[in-house]
C-alpha positions as CSV (number, residue, x, y, z in Angstrom):
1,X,11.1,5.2,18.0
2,X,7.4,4.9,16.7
3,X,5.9,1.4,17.1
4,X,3.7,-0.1,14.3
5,X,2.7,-3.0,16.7
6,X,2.5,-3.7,20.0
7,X,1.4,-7.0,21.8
8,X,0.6,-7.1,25.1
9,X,-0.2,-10.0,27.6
10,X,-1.6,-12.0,24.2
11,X,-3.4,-15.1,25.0
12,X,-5.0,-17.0,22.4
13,X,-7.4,-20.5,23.0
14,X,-8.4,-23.4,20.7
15,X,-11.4,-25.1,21.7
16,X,-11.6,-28.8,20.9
17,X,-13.7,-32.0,21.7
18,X,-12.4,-34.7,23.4
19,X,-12.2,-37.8,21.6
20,X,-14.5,-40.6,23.2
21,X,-15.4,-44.0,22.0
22,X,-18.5,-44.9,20.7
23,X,-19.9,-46.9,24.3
24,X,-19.3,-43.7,25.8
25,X,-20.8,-41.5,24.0
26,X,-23.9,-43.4,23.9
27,X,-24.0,-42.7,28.1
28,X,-23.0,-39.3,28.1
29,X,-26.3,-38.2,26.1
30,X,-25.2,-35.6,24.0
31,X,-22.8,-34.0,26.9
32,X,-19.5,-33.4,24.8
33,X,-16.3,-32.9,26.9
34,X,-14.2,-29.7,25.9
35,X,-10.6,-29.5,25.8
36,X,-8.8,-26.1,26.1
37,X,-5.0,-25.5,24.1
38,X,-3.6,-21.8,24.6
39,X,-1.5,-21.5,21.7
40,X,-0.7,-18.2,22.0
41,X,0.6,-18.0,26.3
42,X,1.3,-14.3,27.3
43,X,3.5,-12.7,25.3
44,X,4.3,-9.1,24.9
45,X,6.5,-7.9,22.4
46,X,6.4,-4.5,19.6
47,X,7.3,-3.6,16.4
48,X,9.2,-0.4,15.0
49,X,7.8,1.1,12.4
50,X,9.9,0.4,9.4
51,X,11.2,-2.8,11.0
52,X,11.6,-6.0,9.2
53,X,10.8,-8.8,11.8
54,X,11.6,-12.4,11.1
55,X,9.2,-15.1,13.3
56,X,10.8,-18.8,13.8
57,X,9.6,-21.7,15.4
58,X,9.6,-25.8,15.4
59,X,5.7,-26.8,14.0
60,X,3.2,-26.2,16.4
61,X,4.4,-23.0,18.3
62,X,2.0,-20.7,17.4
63,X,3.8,-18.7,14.9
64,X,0.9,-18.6,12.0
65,X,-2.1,-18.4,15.3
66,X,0.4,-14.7,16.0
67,X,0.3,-13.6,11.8
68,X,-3.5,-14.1,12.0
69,X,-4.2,-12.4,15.2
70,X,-2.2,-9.3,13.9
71,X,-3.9,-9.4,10.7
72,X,-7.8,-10.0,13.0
73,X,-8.6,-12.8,11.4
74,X,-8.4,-14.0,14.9
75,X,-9.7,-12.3,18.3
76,X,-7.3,-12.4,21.5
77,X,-9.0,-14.5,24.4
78,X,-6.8,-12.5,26.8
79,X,-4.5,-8.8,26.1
80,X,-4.3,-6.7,23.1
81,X,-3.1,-6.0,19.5
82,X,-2.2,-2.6,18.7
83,X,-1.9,-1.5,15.4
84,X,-1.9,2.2,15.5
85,X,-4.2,2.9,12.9
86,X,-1.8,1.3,10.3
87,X,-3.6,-0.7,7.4
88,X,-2.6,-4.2,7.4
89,X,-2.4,-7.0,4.8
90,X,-2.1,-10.8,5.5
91,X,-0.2,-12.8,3.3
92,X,-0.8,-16.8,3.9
93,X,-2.3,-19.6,2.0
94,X,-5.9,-20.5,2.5
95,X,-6.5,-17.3,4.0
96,X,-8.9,-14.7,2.5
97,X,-10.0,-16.2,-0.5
98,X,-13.7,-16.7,-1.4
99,X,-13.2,-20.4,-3.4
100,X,-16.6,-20.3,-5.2
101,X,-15.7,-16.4,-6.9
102,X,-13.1,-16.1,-9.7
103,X,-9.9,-14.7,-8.7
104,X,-10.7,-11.4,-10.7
105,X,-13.6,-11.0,-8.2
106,X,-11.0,-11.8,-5.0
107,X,-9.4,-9.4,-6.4
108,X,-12.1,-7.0,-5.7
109,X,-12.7,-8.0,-2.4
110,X,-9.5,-8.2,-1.4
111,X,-9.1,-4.8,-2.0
112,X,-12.2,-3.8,-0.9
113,X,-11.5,-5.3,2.5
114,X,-8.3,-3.6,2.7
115,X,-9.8,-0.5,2.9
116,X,-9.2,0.7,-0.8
117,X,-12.0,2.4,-3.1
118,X,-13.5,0.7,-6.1
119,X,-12.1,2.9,-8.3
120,X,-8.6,2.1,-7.0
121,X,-8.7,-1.6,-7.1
122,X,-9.6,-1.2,-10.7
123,X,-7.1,1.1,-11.5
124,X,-4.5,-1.3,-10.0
125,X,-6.0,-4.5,-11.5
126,X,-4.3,-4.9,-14.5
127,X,-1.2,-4.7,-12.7
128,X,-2.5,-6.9,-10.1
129,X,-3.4,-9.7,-12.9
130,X,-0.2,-9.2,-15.3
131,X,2.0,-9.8,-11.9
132,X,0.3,-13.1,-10.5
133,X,0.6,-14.2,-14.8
134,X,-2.0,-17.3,-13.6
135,X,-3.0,-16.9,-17.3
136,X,-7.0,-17.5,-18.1
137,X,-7.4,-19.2,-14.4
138,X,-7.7,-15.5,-13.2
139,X,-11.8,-15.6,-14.6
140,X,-12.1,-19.3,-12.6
141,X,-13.2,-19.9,-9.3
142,X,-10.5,-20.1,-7.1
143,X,-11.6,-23.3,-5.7
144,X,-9.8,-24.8,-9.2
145,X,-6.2,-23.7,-8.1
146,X,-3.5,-25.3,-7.6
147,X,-1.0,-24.0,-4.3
148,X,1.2,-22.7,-6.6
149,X,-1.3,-20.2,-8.4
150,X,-3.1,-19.3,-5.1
151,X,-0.2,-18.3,-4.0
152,X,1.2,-16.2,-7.0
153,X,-2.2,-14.6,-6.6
154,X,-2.1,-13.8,-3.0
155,X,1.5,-12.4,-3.4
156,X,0.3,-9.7,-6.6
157,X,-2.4,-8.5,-4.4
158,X,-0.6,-7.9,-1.1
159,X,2.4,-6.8,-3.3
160,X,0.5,-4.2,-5.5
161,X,-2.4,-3.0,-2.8
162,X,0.6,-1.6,-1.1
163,X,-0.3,-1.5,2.7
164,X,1.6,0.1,5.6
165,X,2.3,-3.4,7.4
166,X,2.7,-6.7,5.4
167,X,2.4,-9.9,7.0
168,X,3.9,-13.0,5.3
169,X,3.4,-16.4,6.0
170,X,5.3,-18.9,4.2
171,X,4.3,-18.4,0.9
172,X,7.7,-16.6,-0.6
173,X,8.7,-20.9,-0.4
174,X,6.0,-21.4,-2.9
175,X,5.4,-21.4,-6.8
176,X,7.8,-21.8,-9.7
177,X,11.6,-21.0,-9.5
178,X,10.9,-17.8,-12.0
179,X,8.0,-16.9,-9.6
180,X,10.0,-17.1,-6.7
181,X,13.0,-14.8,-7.8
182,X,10.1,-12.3,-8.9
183,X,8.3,-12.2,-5.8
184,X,11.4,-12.1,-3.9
185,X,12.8,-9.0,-5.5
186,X,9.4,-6.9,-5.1
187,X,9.3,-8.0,-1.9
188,X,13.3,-6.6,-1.9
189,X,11.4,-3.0,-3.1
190,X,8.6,-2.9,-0.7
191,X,10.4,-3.3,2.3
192,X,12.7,-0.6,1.4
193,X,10.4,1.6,1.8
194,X,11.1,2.9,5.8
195,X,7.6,3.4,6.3
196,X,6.4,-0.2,6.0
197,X,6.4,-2.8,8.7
198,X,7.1,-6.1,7.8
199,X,6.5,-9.5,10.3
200,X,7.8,-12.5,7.9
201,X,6.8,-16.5,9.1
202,X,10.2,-18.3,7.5
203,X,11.3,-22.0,7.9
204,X,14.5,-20.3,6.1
205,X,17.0,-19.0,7.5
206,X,18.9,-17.9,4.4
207,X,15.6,-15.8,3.3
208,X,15.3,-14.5,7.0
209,X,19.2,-13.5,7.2
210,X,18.8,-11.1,3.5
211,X,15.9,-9.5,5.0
212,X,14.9,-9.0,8.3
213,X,16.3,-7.0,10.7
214,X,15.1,-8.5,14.4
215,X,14.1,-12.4,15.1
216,X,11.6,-13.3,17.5
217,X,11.7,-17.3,18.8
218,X,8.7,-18.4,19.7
219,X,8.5,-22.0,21.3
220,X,5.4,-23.7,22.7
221,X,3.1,-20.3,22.3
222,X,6.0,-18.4,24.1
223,X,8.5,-16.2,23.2
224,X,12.5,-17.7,23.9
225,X,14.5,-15.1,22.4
226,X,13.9,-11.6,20.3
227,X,16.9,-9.4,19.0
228,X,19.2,-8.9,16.2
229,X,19.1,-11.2,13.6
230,X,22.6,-12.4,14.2
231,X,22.2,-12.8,17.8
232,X,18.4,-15.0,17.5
233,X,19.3,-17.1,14.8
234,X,22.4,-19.1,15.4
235,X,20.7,-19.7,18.8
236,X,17.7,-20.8,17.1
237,X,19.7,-23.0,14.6
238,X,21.3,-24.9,17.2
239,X,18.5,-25.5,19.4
240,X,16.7,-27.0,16.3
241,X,19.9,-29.7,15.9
């Protein structure tokens, strides 16, 4: 079977300053202590193409630091991401949004930065606009929405910029209850298509059980478990109790 991803030996590092009271720091002059955290600890895992794969996880275990080094808005510190030549999109709030532009100009870029043409992203941008229905906010800076509309606009992109993987982060959780059975059901269509890779971040399991096909566990930045839906999650379930 033809992978879409494959990680291998993956190793990602925060960088942080130690915390030190004010006496200190005055007798340190200006040396700052560093602290190391490997969030992501050498794992290796790959993705099918056409696979739906489910990621779980307590807080903490490095299940959003994994979306955004597949997507590249992060760069491994050890091992490699391959994506086979396959376009990517990154679905997550906060992420790749200009604040100051209008989000008929993210648009744009968005697009733009996926690899599409001009031309295409104005063909599809009615669409684009009449899906995320964030009403006259779409000609305001960004910056001025709330978490619900940022995220109704992030979904119409990734969901009408169609690319060959998807990564989703949370966000099918947020927005009004007649947003959320919309987004739901095209997200329903576009992974029924057996050519798109999907890699889903849920804190549910009854939106990871109607959807994906594998689960992969991560704890503490390492993976405890990958298989079948039905085997991963009951595990997961009751570790969480």
């Amino acid at each position: 079977m033809e992978n879409a991803i494959e990680v291998r030996d993956l190793k990602i590092r925060y960088r942080s300053f130690k915390k030190l009271s004010i006496r200190k720091s005055l007798f340190r002059f200006g040396k700052n202590e560093q602290e190391t955290f490997e969030a992501i600890r050498g794992i290796s895992f790959s993705v099918p193409k056409g696979q739906i794969m489910g990621i779980v996880g307590k807080n903490g275990s490095g299940k959003s630091t994994l979306l955004r080094a597949i997507a590249g808005v992060f760069s491994p510190d050890e091992g490699e991401i391959d994506l086979h030549g396959h376009t990517v999109s990154l679905l997550a709030l906060g992420v790749g949004f200009q604040k100051k532009l209008t989000g008929r100009e993210n648009i744009m870029l968005a697009g733009m930065l996926l690899g599409f043409t001009e031309e295409e992203v104005r063909e599809k941008m009615p669409r684009i606009i009449r899906f995320a229905d964030i009403g006259e906010f779409i000609d305001k800076p960004v910056q001025t929405y709330s978490s619900g509309m940022h995220s109704k606009l992030s979904f119409a992109i990734t969901a009408i910029l169609e690319t060959e993987i998807m990564l989703i982060d949370e966000v099918l959780s947020v927005g009004d209850a007649k947003f959320k059975k919309k987004s739901y059901k095209k997200m329903k269509q576009l992974i029924a298509n057996k050519d798109r890779t999907v890699v889903i971040v849920s804190h549910s399991s009854a939106t990871l059980k109607k959807l994906c096909d594998t689960i992969l566990w991560l704890h503490e930045g390492k993976i405890m478990m990958q298989g079948t839906t039905d085997e991963v999650l009951p595990e997961y379930e009751k570790f969480m109790q």
